[in-house]
C-alpha positions as CSV (number, residue, x, y, z in Angstrom):
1,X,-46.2,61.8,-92.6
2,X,-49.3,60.4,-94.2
3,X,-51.7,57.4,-93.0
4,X,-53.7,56.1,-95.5
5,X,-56.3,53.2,-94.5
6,X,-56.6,50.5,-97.3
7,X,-59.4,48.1,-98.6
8,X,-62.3,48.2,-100.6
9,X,-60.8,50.4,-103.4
10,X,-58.0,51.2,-101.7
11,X,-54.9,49.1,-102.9
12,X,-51.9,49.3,-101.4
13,X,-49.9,49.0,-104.5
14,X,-51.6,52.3,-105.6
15,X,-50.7,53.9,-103.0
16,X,-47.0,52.6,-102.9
17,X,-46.5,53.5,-106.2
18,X,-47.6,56.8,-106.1
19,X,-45.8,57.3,-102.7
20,X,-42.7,56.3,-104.8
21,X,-43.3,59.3,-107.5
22,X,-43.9,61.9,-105.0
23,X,-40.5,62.2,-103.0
24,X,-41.5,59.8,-99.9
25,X,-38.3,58.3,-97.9
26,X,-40.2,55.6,-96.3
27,X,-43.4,53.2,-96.7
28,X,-44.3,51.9,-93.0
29,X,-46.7,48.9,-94.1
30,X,-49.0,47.5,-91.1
31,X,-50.5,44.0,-91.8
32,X,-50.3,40.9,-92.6
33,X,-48.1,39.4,-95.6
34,X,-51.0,39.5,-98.0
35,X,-51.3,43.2,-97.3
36,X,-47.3,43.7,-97.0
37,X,-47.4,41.4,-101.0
38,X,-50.0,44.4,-102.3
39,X,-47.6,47.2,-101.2
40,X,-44.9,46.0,-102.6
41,X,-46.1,45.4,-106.2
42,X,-46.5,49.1,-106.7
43,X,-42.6,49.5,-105.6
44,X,-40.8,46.9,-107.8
45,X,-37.5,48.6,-109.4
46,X,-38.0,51.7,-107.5
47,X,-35.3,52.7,-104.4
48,X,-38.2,53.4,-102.1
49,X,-37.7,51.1,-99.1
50,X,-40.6,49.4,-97.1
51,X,-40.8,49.1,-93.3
52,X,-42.7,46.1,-92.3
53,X,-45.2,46.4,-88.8
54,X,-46.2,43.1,-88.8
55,X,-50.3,42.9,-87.9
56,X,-51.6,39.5,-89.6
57,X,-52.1,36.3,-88.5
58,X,-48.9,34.9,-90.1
59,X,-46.2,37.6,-90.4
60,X,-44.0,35.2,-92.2
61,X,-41.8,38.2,-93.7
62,X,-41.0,39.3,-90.3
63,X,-40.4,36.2,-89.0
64,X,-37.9,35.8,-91.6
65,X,-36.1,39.0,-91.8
66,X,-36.3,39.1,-87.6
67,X,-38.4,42.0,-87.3
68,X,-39.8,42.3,-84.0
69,X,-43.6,41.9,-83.3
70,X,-44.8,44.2,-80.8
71,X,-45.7,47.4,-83.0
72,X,-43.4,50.0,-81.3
73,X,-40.3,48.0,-81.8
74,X,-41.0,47.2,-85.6
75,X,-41.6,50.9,-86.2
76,X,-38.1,51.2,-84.6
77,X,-36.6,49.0,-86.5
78,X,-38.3,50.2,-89.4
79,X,-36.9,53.6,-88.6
80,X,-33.2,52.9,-87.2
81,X,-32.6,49.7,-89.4
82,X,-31.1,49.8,-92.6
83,X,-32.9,49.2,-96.2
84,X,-31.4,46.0,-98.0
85,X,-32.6,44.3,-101.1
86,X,-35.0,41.7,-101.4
87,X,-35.9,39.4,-104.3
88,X,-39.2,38.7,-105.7
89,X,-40.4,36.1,-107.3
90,X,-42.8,36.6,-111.1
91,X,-45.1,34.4,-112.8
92,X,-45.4,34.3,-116.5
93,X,-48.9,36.4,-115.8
94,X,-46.7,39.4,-114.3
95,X,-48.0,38.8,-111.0
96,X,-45.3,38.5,-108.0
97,X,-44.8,36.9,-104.5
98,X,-42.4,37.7,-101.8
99,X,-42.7,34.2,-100.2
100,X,-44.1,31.2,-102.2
101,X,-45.9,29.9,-105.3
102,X,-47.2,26.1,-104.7
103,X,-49.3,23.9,-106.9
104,X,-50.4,20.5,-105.7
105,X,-50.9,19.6,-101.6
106,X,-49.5,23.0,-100.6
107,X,-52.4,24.9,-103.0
108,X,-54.7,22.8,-101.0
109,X,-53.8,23.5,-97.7
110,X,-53.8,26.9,-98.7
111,X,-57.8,26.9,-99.7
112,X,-58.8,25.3,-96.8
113,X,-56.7,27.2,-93.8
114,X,-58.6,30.1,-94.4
115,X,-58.2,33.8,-93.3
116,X,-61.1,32.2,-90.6
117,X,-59.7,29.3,-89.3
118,X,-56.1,31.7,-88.9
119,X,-57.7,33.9,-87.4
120,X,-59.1,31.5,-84.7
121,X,-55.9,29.1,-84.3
122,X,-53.1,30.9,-86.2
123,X,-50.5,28.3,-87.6
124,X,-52.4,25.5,-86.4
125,X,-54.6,25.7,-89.0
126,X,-52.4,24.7,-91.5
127,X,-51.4,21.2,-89.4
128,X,-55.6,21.0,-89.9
129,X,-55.6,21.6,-93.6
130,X,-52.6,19.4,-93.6
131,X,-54.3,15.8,-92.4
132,X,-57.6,17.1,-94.0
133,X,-56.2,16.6,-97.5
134,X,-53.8,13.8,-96.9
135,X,-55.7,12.1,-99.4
136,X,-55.3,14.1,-102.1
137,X,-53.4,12.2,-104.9
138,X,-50.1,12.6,-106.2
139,X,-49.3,14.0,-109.6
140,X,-46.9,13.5,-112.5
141,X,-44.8,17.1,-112.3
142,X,-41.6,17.6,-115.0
143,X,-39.2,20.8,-113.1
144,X,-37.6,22.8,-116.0
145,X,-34.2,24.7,-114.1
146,X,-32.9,27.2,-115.8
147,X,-33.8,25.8,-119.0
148,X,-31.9,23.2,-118.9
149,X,-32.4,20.6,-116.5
150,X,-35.3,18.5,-116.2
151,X,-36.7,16.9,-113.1
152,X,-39.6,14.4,-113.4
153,X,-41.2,13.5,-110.5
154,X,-44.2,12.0,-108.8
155,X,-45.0,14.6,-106.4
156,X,-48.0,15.3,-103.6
157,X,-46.4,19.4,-103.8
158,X,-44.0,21.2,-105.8
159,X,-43.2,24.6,-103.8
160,X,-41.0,27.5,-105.4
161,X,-40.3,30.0,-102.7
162,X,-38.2,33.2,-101.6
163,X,-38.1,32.5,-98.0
164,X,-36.5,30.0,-95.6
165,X,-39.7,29.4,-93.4
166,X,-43.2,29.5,-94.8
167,X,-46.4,28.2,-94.3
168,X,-47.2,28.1,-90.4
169,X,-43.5,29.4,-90.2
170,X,-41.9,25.8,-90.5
171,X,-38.1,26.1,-92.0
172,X,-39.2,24.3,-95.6
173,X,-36.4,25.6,-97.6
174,X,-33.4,25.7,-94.9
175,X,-31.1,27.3,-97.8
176,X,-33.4,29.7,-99.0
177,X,-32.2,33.9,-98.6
178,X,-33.9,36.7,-99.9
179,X,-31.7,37.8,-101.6
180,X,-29.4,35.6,-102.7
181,X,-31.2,35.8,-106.8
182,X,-32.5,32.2,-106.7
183,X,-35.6,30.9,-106.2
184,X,-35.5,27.2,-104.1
185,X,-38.0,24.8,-105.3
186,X,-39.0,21.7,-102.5
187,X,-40.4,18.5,-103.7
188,X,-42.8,16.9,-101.0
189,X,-43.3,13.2,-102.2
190,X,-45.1,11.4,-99.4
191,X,-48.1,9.3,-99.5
192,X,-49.2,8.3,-96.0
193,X,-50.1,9.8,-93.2
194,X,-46.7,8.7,-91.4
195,X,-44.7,10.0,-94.1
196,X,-46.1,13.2,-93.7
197,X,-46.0,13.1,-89.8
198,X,-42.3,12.4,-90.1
199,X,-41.7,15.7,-92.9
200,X,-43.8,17.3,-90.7
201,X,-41.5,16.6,-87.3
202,X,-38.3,17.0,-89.6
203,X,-39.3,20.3,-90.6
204,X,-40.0,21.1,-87.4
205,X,-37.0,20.1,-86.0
206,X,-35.4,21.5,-88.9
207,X,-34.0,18.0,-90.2
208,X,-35.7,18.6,-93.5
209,X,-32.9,18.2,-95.4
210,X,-32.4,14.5,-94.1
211,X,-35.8,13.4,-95.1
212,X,-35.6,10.9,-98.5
213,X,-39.4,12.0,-99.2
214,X,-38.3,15.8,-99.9
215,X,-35.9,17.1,-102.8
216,X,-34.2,20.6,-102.8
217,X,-33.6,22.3,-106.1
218,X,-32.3,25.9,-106.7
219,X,-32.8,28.6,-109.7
220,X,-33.6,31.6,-111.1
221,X,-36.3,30.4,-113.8
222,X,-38.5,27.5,-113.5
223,X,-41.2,25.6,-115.3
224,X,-44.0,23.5,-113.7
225,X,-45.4,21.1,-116.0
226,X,-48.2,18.8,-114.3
227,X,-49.9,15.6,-115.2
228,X,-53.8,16.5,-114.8
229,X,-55.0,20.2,-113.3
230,X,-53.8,21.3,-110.0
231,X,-54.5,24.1,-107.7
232,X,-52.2,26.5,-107.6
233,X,-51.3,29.3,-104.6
234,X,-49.1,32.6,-104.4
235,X,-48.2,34.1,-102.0
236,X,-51.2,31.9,-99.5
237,X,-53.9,32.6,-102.0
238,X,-55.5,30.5,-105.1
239,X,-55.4,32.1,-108.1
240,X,-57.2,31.1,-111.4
241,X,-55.2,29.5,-113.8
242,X,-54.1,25.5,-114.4
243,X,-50.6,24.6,-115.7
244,X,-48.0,24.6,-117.1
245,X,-46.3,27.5,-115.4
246,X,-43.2,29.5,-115.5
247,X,-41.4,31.4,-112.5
248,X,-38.5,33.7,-112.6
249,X,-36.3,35.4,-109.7
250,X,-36.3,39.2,-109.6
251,X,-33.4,39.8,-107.9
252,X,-33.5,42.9,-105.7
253,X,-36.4,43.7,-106.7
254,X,-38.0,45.9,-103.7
255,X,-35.8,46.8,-100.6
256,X,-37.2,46.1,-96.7
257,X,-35.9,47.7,-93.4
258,X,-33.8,45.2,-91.8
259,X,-33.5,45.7,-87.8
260,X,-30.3,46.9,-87.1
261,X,-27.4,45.0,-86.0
262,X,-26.4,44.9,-82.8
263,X,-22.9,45.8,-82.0
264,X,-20.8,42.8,-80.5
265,X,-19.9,43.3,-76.7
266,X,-16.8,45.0,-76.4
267,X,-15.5,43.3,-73.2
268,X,-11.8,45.7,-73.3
269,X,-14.6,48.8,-73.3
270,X,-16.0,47.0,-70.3
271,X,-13.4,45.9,-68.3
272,X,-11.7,49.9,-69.1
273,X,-15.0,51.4,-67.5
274,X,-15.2,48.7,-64.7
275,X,-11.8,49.4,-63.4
276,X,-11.6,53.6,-64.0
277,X,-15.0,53.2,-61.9
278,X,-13.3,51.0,-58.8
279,X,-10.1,53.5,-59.1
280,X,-12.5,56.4,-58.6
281,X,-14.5,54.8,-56.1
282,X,-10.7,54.2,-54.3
283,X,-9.8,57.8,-54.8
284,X,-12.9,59.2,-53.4
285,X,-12.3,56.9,-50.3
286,X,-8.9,57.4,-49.4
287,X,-9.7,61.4,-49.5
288,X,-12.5,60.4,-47.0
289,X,-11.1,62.2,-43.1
290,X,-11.1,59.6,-40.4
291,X,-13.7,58.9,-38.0
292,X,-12.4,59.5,-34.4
């Protein structure tokens, strides 16, 4: 077993990849999802499974895949669980995501709930970012699907993600899976600050899918085609580029330890045990001499 320290010059997908060349079973990845993103670019298409010891400020991976949180019981899980596949997500640049690409309102809230303002308040600082740009105007977006279907729309955010729950961990994309080979694109369309306090308590609540402001869309290419230049985010960090831009599913592409399942309770085990144990507890009476 090897621990390598990463930063600086030290990427993690360097290391993963080379870990996956060299006869390693397992890749035990401590961090947050930006650091869990980095190892698994340098494992795409290989067999090599990642184990995920969540250690950020967000841990949305975990949250979704129900790893636990305390160190010693991911590193179990890591260890006794059992490797399944997980899709990625690839931009037209060749750069991937495991949880979301955004442009619009969910870019924005992205640049200004820092790694700082996490750190301090954790997912609260997204419901900070999210009133601080309420302002921000909508844009003009046309959705290609598949390369077919086209969805135009005046939109605050256009979100294209792998995961159920994201940003802040709020369930945003309630039919999303992981590996399912589909991306699910959500359409945020609100204007005022009561729309968004009512998507904000649906998603909450997860009642998302009730809320006339928000449109759900599933596929495994898309294009994003915008109006004027918009911010755009993957995987929680801006990147430099403007639109239009073009996603694609990869399905399968790396493979994560899931926890392992627990067995259902076998009640006939445990009603067998109970009564063998009161019939020798009876036995071992009865031989019992009696007191005079």
């Amino acid at each position: 077993m090897d621990f390598v320290e990463v930063g600086g010059d030290v990427h993690g997908r360097d290391l993963t990849a080379k870990a996956a060349t060299e006869g390693y079973g397992l890749i035990l990845v401590a961090g947050g999802d930006g650091t869990l993103a980095d190892a698994a670019r340098g494992v795409v298409g290989q067999p090599i499974p990642l184990g995920v010891i969540p250690a950020g400020t967000g841990n949305i991976v975990a949250i979704n895949l129900g790893i636990p949180m305390t160190p010693r019981d991911a590193a179990r899980a890591a260890i006794e669980g059992t490797p399944e596949p997980y899709d990625v997500g690839r931009l037209d640049d060749g750069r991937i995501f495991i949880l979301s690409a955004g442009a619009g309102y969910d870019a924005d809230l992205i640049r200004d709930a820092d790694r700082e303002l996490k750190r301090r308040f954790g997912p609260l600082a997204y419901l900070f970012a999210m009133f601080k740009n309420l302002g921000v105007k909508r844009a003009r977006y046309t959705i290609e699907l598949d390369g077919k279907e086209k969805v135009h729309v005046l939109a605050k955010s256009v979100l294209v993600t792998n995961v159920g729950r994201t940003m802040g961990s709020l369930p945003l994309a309630p039919d999303a899976r992981v590996d399912d080979g589909l991306l699910d694109i959500v359409v945020f369309t609100f204007t005022t600050f009561p729309g968004l306090l009512v998507t904000f308590l649906k998603a909450l609540f997860g009642g998302l899918k009730q809320d006339p402001t928000v449109r759900f869309y599933q596929a495994k290419r898309v294009r994003l085609h915008a109006s004027r230049p918009m911010p755009v985010q993957v995987d929680g960090e801006l990147i430099e580029r403007s639109m239009p831009i073009a996603i694609e599913v990869v399905p399968g592409a790396i493979r994560i330890m899931r926890p392992p399942t627990r067995p259902p309770l076998d009640l006939a085990g445990f009603a067998e045990s109970a009564i063998k144990a009161i019939q020798t507890t009876v036995r071992t009476t009865d031989r019992k001499p009696e007191s005079r």
